[in-house]
LOGU-318478 format. One record per residue (C-alpha): residue in three letters; residue number from 1; x, y, z. Coordinates in steps of 0.25 Angstrom, whole numbers, plus 2048, in hexadecimal, padded with zeros to 3 digits. Layout:
<atoms>
ALA:NUM:X:Y:Z
...
</atoms>
This chain:
<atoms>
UNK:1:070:DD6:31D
UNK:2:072:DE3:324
UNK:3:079:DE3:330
UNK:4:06E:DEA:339
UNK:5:068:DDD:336
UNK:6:072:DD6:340
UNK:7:06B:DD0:34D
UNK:8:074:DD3:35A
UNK:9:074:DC8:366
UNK:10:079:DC7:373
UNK:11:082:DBC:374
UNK:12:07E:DB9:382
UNK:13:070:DB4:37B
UNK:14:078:DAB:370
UNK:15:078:D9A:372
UNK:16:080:D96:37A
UNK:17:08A:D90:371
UNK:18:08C:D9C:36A
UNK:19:08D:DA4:378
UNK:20:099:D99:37C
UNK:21:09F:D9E:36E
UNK:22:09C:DAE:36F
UNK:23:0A0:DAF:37E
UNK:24:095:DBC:37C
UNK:25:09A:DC7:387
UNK:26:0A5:DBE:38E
UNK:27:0B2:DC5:392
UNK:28:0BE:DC2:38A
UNK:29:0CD:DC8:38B
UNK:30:0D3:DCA:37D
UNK:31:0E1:DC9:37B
UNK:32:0E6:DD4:384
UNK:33:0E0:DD0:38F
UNK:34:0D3:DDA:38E
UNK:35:0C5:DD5:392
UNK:36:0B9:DD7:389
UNK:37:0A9:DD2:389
UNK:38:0A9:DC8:37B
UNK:39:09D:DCF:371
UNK:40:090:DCD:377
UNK:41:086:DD0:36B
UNK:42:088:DC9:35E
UNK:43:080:DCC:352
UNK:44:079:DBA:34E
UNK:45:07D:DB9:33D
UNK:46:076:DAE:33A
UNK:47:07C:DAA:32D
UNK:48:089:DAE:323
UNK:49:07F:DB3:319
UNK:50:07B:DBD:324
UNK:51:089:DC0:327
UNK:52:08C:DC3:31A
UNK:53:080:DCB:31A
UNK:54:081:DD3:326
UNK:55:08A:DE1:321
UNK:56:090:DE6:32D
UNK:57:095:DF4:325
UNK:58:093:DF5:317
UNK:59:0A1:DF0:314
UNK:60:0A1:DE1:31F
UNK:61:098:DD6:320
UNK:62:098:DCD:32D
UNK:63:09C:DC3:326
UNK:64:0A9:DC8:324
UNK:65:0AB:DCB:333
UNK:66:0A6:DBF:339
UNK:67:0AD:DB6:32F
UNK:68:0B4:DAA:338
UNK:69:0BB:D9C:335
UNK:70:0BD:D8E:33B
UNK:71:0C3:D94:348
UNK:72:0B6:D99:34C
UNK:73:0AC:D93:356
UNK:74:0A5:D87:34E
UNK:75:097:D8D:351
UNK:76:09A:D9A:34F
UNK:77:0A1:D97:340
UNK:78:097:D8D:33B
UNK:79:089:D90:340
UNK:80:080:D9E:341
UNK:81:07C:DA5:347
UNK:82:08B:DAA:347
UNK:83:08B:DB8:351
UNK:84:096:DC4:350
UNK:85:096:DCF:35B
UNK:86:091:DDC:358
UNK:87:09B:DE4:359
UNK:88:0A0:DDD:34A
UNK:89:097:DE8:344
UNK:90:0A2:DF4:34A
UNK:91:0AD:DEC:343
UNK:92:0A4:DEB:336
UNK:93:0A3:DFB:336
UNK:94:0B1:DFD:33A
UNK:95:0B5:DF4:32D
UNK:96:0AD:DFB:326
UNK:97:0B4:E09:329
UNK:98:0C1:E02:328
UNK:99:0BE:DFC:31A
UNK:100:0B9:E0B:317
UNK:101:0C6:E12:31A
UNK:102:0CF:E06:313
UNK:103:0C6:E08:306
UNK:104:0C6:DF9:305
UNK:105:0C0:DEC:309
UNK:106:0C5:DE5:315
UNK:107:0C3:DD7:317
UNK:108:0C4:DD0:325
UNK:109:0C9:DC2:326
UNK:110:0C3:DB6:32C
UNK:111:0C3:DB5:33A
UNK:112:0C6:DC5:339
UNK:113:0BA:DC9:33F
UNK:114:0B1:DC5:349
UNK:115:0B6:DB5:351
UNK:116:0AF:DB2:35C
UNK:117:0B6:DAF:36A
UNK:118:0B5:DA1:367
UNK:119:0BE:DA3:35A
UNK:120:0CA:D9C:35A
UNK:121:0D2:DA9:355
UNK:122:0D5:DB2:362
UNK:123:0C8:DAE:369
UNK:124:0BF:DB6:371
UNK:125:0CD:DBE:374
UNK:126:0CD:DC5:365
UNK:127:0C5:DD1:363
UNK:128:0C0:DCB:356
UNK:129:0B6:DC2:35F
UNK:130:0AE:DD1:362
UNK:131:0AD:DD3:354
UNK:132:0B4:DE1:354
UNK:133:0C0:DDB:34C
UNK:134:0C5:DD9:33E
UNK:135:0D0:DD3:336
UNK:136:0D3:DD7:329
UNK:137:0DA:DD1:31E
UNK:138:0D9:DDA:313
UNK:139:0D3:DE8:30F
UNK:140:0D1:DE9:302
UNK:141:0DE:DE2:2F9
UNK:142:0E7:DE4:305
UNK:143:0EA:DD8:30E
UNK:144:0EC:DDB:31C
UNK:145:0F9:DD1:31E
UNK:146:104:DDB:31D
UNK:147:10A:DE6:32A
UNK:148:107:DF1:31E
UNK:149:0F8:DEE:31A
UNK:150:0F3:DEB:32B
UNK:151:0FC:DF7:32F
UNK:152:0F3:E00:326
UNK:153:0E5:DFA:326
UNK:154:0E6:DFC:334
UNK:155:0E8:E09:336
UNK:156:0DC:E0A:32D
UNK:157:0D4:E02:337
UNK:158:0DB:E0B:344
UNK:159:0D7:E17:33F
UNK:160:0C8:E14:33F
UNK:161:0C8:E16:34C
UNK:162:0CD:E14:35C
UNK:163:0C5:E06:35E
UNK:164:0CC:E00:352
UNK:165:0D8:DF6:356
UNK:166:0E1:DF1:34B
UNK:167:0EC:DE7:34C
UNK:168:0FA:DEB:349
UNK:169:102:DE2:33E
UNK:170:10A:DD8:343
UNK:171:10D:DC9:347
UNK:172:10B:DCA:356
UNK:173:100:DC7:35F
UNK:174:0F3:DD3:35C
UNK:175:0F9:DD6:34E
UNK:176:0F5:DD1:340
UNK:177:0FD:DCE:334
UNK:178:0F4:DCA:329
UNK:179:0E7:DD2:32C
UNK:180:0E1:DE0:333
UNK:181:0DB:DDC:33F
UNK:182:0D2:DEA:345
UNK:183:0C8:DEA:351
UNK:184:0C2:DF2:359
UNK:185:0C3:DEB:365
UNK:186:0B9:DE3:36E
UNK:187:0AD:DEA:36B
UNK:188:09E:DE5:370
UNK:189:094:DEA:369
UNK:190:085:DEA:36F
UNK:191:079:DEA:365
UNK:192:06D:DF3:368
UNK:193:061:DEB:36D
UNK:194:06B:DE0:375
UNK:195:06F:DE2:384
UNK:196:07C:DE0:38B
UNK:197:075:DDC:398
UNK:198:078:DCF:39B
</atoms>
């Protein structure tokens, strides 16, 4: 299935129970303190089959990016429709270009993509929950769990460009030790056809 197939909603017209979930266009401060509107459009999957259909760049399915475990909301693991914010399809093309310029498959690790804010890994709080984030575990034969290997698959990802964030090795709050986490921060993306008026 292609990925122009994907049908875009507006989270403010989802059921309620998913809406309680979603918390579609509420304001929420991340872990320095700054505000920012929680996705508003999601694209509705309506099974795994799909999802491991749907090719976001030639190289990543949304499978792979929306890919969740137990700590997850129990509606939003277990039944579909399952929805993922838009903006998931910017991360897909900017894996794609890093997976490009490291010559080498790159392989995101459960819970390393998209979580929504009712996930029990950093919440509402974390940029995954705008699905604009990514942690990797491996690229290609390498495992991402040493200061050398993060150190320089992230200035890989950095050099692709201003809007791409990368933590710094380390054991401390907002560094990583055993995977590459890159985002590109709290992006919103509005699909044409849908309307931000309220």
């Amino acid at each position: 299935m292609n990925a122009e197939l994907l049908r875009a909603v507006d989270g403010f017209d989802l059921p309620e129970e998913y809406r309680v979930l979603l918390r579609p266009g509420e304001a929420e401060t991340d872990f320095q303190g700054n505000t920012h509107g929680l996705p508003r459009f999601f694209y509705e999957i309506g099974s795994w089959q799909e999802a491991h259909e749907i090719r976001l760049a030639p190289h990543f399915t949304l499978a792979e990016l929306m890919l969740v475990d137990c700590r997850e909301a129990r509606l939003l693991l277990s039944q579909f429709p399952h929805y993922v914010p838009c903006a998931i399809v910017l991360l897909a093309r900017f894996l794609e270009d890093f997976r490009r310029e490291v010559d080498g498959p790159v392989f995101i690790s459960a819970n390393g993509g998209y979580r929504s804010p009712a996930h029990q890994i950093g919440r509402a709080q974390s940029v995954h929950t705008w699905g604009s984030a990514a942690n990797i575990y491996r690229v290609g034969d390498i495992f991402l769990n040493d200061a050398k290997s993060i150190q320089k698959f992230g200035s890989i990802a950095a050099s692709l460009g201003p809007a791409v964030f990368v933590r710094p090795f380390g054991l401390e709050a907002g560094q990583t030790d055993d995977h590459l986490h890159i985002d590109l921060g709290f992006v919103s993306l509005t699909p044409r056809g849908c309307s931000e008026a309220l």
